[in-house]
FITITOR-921090 format. One record per residue (C-alpha): residue in one letter; x, y, z. Coordinates in pm, whole numbers, padded with zeros to 5 digits. Example, Ala and Ser with C-alpha at 12.3 -4.5 7.8 and 13.67 -1.06 7.14 Angstrom:
<recs>
  res      px      py      pz
    A   01230  -00450   00780
    S   01367  -00106   00714
</recs>
This chain:
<recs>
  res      px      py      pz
    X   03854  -02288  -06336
    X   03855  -02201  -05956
    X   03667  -01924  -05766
    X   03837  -01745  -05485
    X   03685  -01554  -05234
    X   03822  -01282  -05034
    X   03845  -01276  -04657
    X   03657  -01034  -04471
    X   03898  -00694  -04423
    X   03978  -00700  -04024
    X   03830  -00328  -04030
    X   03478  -00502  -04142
    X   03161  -00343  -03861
    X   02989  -00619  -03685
    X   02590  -00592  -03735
    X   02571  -00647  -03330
    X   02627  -00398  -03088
    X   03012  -00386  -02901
    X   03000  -00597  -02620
    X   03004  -00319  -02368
    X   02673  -00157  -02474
    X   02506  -00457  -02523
    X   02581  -00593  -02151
    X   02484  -00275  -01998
    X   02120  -00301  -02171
    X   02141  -00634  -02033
    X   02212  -00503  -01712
    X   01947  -00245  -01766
    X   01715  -00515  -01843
    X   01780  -00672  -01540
    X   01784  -00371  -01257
    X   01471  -00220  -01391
    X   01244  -00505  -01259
    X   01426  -00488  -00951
    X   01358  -00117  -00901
    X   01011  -00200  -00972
    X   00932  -00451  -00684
    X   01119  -00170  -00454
    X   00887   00095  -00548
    X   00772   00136  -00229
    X   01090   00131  -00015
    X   01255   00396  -00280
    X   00945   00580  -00265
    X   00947   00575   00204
    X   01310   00745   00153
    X   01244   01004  -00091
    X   00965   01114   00180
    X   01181   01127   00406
    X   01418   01286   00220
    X   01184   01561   00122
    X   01097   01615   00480
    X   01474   01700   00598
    X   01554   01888   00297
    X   01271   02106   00391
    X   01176   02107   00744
    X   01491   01927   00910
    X   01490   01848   01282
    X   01120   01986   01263
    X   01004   01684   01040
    X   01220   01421   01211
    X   01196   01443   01546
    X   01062   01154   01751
    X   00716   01340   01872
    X   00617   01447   01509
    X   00681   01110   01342
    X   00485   00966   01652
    X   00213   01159   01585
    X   00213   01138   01215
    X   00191   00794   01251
    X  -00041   00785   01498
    X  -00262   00952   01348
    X  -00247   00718   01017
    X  -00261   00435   01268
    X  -00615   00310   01212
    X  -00594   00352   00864
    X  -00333   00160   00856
    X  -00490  -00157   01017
    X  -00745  -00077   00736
    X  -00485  -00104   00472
    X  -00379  -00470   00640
    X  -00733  -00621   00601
    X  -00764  -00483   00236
    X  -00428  -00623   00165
    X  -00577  -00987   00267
    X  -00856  -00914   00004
    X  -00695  -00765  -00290
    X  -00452  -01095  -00242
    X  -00698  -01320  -00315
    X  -00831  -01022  -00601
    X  -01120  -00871  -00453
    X  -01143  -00510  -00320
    X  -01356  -00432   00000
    X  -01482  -00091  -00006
    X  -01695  -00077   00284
    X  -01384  -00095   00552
    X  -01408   00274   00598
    X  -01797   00272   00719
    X  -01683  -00042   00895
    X  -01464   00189   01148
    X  -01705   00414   01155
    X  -02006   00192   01269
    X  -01694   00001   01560
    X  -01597   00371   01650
    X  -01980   00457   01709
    X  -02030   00122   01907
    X  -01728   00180   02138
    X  -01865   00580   02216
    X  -02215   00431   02283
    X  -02077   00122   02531
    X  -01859   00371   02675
    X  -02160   00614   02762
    X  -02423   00426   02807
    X  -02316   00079   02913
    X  -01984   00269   03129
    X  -01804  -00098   02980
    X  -01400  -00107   02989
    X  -01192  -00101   02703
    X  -01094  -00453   02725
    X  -01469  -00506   02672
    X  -01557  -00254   02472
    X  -01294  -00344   02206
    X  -01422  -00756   02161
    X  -01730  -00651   02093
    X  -01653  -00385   01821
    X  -01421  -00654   01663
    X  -01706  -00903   01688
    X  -01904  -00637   01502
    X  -01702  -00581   01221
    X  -01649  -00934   01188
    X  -02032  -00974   01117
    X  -02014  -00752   00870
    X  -01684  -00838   00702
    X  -01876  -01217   00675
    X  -02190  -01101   00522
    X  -01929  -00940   00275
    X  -01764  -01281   00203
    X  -02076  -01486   00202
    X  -02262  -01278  -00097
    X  -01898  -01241  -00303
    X  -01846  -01611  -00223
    X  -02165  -01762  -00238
    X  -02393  -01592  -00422
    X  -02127  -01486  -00682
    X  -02184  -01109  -00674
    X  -01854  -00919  -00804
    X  -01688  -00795  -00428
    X  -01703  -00431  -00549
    X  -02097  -00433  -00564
    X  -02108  -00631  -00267
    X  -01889  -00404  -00069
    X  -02030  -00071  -00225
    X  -02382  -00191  -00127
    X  -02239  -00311   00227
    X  -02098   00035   00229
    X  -02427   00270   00254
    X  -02589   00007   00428
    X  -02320  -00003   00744
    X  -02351   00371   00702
    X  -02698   00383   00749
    X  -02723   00152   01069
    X  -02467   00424   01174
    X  -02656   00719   01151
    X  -02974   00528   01281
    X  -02749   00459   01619
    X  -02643   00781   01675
    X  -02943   00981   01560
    X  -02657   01181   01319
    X  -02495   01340   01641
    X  -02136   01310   01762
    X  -02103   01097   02116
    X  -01830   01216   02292
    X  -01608   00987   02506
    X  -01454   01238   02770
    X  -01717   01236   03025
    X  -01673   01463   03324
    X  -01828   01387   03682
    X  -01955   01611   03929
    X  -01563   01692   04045
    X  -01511   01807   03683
    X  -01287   01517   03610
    X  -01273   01253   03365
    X  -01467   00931   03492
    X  -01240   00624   03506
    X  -01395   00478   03250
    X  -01349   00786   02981
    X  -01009   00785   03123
    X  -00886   00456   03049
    X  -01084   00510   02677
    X  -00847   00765   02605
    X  -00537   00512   02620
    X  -00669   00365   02294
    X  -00536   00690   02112
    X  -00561   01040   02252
    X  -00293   01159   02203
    X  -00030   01193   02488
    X  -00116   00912   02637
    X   00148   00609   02632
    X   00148   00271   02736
    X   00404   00095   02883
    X   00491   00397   03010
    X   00819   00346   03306
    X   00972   00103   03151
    X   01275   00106   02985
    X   01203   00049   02639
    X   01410   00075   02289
    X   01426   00394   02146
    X   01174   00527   02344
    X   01317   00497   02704
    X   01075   00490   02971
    X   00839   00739   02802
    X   00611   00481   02697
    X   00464   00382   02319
    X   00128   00546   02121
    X  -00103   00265   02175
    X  -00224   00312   01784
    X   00171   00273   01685
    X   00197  -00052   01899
    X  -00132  -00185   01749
    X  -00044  -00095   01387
    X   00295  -00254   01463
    X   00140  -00556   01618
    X  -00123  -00628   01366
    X   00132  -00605   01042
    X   00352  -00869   01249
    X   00044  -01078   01303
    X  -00103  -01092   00961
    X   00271  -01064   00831
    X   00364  -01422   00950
    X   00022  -01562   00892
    X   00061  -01480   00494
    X   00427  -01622   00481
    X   00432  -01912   00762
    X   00074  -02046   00719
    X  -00095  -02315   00522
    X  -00383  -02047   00480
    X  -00176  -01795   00362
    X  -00051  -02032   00105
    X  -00403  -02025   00004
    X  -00458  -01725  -00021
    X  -00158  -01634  -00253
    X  -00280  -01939  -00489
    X  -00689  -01827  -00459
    X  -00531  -01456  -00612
    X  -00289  -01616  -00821
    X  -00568  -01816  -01034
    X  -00884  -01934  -00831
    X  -00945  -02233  -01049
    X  -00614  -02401  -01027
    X  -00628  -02365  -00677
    X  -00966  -02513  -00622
    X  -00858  -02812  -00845
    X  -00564  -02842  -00609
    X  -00807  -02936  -00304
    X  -00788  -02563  -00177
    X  -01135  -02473  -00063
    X  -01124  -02105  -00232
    X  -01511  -02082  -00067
    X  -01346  -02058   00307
    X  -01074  -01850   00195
    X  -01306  -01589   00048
    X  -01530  -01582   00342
    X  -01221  -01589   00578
    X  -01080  -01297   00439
    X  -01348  -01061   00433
    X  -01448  -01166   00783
    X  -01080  -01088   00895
    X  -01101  -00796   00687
    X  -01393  -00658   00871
    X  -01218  -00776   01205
    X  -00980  -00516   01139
    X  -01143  -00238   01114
    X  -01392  -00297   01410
    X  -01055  -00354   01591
    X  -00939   00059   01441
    X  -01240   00235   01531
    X  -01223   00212   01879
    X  -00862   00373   01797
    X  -01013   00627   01617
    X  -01298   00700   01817
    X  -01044   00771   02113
    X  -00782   01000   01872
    X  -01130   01194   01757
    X  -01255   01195   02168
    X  -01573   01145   01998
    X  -01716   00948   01731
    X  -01875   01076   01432
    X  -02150   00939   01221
    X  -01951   00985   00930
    X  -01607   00880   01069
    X  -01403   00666   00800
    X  -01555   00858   00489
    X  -01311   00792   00259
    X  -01057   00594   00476
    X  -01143   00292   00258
    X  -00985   00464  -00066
    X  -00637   00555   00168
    X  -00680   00163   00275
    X  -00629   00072  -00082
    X  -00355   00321  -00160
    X  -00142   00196   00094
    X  -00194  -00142  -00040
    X  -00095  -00040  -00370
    X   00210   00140  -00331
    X   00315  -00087  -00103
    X   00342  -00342  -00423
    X   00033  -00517  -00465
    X  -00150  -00579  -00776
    X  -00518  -00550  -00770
    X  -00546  -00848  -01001
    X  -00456  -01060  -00724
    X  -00199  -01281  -00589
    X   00095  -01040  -00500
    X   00180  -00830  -00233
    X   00288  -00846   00143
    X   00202  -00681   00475
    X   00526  -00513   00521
    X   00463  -00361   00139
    X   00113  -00231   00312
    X   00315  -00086   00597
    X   00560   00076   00351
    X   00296   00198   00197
    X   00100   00331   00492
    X   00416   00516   00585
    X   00418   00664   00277
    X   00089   00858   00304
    X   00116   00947   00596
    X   00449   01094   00595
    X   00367   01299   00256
    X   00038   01433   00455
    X   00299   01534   00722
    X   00578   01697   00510
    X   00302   01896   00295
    X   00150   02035   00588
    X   00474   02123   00752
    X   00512   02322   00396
    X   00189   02456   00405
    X   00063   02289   00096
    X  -00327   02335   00081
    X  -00553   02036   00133
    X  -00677   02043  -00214
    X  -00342   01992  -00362
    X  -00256   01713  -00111
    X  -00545   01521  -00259
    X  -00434   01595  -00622
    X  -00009   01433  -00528
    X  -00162   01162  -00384
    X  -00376   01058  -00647
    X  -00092   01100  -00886
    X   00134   00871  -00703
    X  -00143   00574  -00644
    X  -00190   00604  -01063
    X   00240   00600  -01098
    X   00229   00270  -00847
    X  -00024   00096  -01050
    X   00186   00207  -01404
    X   00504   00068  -01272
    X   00318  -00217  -01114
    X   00271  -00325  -01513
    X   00450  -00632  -01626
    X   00546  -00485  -01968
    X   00635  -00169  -01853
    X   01023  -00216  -01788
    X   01030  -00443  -02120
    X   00850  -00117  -02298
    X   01116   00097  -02151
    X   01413  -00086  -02301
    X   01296   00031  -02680
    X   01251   00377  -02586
    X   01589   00408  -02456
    X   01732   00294  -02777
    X   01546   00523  -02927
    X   01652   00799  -02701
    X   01984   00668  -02756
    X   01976   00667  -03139
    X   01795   01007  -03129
    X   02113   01152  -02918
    X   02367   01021  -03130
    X   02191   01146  -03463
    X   02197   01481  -03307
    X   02564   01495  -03133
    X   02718   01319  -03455
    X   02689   01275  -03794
    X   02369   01235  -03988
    X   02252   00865  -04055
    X   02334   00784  -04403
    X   02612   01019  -04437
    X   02963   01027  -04411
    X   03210   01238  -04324
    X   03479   01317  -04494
    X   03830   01144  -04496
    X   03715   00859  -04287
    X   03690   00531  -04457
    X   03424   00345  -04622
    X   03299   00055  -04429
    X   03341  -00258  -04596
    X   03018  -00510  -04619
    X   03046  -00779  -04390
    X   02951  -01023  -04710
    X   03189  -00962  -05024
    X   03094  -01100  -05343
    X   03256  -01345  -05547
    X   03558  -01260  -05763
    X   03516  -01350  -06135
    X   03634  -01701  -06211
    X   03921  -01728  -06410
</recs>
């Protein structure tokens, strides 16, 4: 007795998708990621985009993008110091009342002391930089989570602020007895008033011989600064690995104690380098300048594609992101769109940056497009489980045995 078997029928269904579908998920698979580490740049040209389709050669024009930019400018440097922090995952929160206390120091040398910018500016970087250290020291040192620290740091830099200025505005355009600007108020206002270039006569790219907004060329210098020192320097290295995972990197012979201190100090740097900026676009500083600047800081930095755990992100990102904000602000006041409903987009968008930002988001994506899929096909076609009539039966991919003879 024998047993024959009979080959599979040439009609049989495989259990695996066709070849086509199944390499376009793959290809799915692999683009998704892709579009998520570009979130930023997608996210800079649908701005833009939005801005021509509504308000055209009014939107880009080279005096309302200067402008728009200039006015983001100090923020900006903000968002390049956080970016340094939230690398090596810690958040500094006091950045904003850091500009504010530089800002007030730079009206108060300017009026009282009649210094020049050149010194006035040292000195309110040397300020923040005291700060920005006492930040690193107590996160570093005494071990106290960087959000408390910086949130104490916060009302306590505020405070000192208020105390200097007795809770009134110092202007910076001081008038002599002529009724002109002194020299020294008028050199101030090359810092950021606007309409007032540097560099102006020359001939320059893009600009000609009009001259560049200081706050542009110092946003533009810092992210080149801090750009190559995170991607061409041993301490940037270090940085990257303290974010990445702090203990590996300390048994690797990195001293994650300096890098901690170093960044907050830098951090704080930063923004007593900005308020001088934006004590000169203001022509006055306020006790409460940089309420709330802290919060756009870390906006920037995380639309611009880094992750608050630590450990990933870049300056240019922070840029991207920078130009982000402050080009929405600029197309939805072209369109009129009220201030409360600004607030309420951008909020959205900083909570869609960190859900994208999730590892398992794209792999959590890929199920439910097949379900989509299936879903679509169930509705377009026949019924699952049915059959329609006249087609053929498909055959299982497994017969059985024949009966032995």
């Amino acid at each position: 007795m024998s047993s024959r078997t009979t080959p599979a029928s040439p009609g049989v269904l495989a259990p695996s998708e066709p070849p086509g579908r199944r390499s376009l998920r793959a290809r799915l698979r692999g683009v998704l990621p892709v579009l998520g580490s570009l979130q930023g740049y997608i996210g800079l040209v649908l701005v833009i985009a939005a801005g021509m389709l509504t308000k055209g050669q009014v939107f880009w024009n080279q005096q309302n993008l200067t402008n728009a930019v200039g006015a983001f400018a100090s923020r900006g440097i903000l968002a390049v110091g956080e970016t340094l922090v939230i690398l090596t995952a810690g958040i500094d929160l006091s950045v904003g009342s850091l500009l504010g206390i530089a800002s007030m120091v730079s009206a108060l040398l300017l009026v009282h002391q009649n210094l020049n910018i050149y010194e006035i500016v040292p000195l309110c970087m040397v300020v923040g930089a005291f700060f920005g250290l006492a930040n690193g020291a107590a996160t570093a040192l005494l071990r106290i989570q960087s959000f408390v620290v910086t949130l104490a740091m916060l009302n306590v830099v505020r405070g000192i602020d208020r105390m200097l200025s007795d809770n009134v505005s110092v202007g910076t355009q001081l008038i002599n007895a002529q009724g002109q600007l002194t020299p020294r108020s008028a050199q101030f206002q090359v810092l950021g008033t606007p309409g007032h270039n540097v560099f102006t006569g020359l001939p320059l790219p893009f600009v000609g011989r009009a001259g560049i907004y200081y706050p542009v060329l110092a946003l533009v210098v810092v992210v080149v600064v801090f750009q190559l020192l995170l991607s061409k320097s041993k301490f940037g290295r270090h940085i990257y690995a303290v974010g990445g995972n702090e203990t590996a990197a300390r048994l690797s012979g990195v001293n994650t104690t300096y890098v901690k201190i170093a960044v907050f100090m830098l951090a704080g740097l930063l923004a007593g380098f900005a308020g001088p900026i934006d004590a000169a676009y203001s022509a006055s500083a306020d006790p409460l300048a940089g309420s709330s600047y802290e919060l756009d800081a870390i906006a920037a930095v995380v639309i611009g594609g880094a992750s608050l755990a630590g450990g990933r992100g870049s300056i240019v990102g922070t840029l991207v992101g920078s130009l982000i904000l402050t080009l929405l602000d600029n197309v939805l006041g072209l369109n009129a769109i009220s201030d409360n409903a600004q607030l309420i987009i951008k909020g959205l968008i900083v909570i869609l940056a960190v859900v994208i930002q999730r590892p398992d988001f794209f792999r959590a994506l890929g199920p439910a497009v097949r379900r989509l899929g299936r879903l679509t096909r169930t509705r377009t076609g026949d019924p699952p489980g049915e059959v329609a009539s006249g087609s053929p039966q498909p055959q299982s991919a497994t017969p059985p045995l024949e009966e032995s003879r």
